[in-house]
N, C-alpha and C positions, 0 to 999 in steps of 0.2 A: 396454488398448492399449499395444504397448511405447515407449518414448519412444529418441527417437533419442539416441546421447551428446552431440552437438552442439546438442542441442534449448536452448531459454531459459528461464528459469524464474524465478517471483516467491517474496515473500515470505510469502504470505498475506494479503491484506487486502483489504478488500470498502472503496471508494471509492464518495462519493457527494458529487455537488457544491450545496452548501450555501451558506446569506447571506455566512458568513464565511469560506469557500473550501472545499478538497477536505478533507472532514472523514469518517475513520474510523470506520466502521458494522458493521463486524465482522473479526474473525480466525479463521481455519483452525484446529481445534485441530491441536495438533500442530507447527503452521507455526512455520517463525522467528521470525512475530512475535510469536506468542502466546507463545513458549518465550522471548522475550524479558524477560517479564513488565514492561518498558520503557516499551509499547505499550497507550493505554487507549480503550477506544470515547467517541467523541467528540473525540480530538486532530483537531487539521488539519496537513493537510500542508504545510509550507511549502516543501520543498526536497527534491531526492534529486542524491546525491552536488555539493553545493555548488549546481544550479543551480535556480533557483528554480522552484515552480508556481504563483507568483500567473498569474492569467491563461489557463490550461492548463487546456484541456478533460480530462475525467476520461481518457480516451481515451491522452492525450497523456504524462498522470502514469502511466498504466497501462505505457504505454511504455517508460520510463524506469525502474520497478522491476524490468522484466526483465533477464536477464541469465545470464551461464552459471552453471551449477551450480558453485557451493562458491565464487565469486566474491564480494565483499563489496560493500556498499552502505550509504551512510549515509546517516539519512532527520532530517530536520529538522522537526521537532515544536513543533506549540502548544496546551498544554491549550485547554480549551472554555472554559474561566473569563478573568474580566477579571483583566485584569494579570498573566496570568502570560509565563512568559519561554521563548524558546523554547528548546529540547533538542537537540543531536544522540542519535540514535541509532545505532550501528554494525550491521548485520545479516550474515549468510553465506546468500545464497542458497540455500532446500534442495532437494534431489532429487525431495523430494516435493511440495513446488508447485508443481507443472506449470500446474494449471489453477486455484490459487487464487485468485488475483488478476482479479476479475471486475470489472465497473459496475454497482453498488448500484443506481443510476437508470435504468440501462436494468433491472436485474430486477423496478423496482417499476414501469414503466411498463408493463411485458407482463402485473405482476399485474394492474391495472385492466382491461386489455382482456379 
């Protein structure tokens, strides 16, 4: 399906909201983020461009990773482990994550069903 030029588009990352918040459960290959190599399953999210997602439905973080094509975004990261610190990451939205960027927990809730 062709995408519109004005369309929004993510980074790649499969979100899923966890004990200790919205924690990364997969990347697109290909995607910005995987091509980041930055980027590790099991970070959380803390932040996208400065503003925080404690408290933010995955929905809501899902929101806020989108963006125009070739536009940039920086995502603010915290490994899974104790005491680590957290990371910016810088990303450029790509062309082809249109439809990466999904909710981990609504995909595992429809697997049950």
């Amino acid at each position: 399906r062709p995408r519109r030029p004005d369309a929004n588009v993510g980074v790649g990352l499969a979100l899923s909201m966890e004990h200790n918040g919205l924690q990364i459960v997969l990347m697109e290959p290909d995607s910005p983020a995987a091509l980041s190599h930055a980027i590790h399953r099991g970070d959380v999210l803390k932040a996208v461009d400065g503003v925080t997602t404690v408290g933010c439905t995955t929905e809501e973080a899902l929101a806020m990773l989108y963006g125009k094509p070739g536009s940039d975004v920086t995502l603010t990261l915290k490994g899974g482990g104790p005491g680590t610190t957290p990371r910016d990451v810088k990303l450029v939205r790509g062309p082809d994550s249109q439809d990466a960027t999904f909710d981990a927990t609504a995909q595992r809730r429809k697997a049950r069903c």
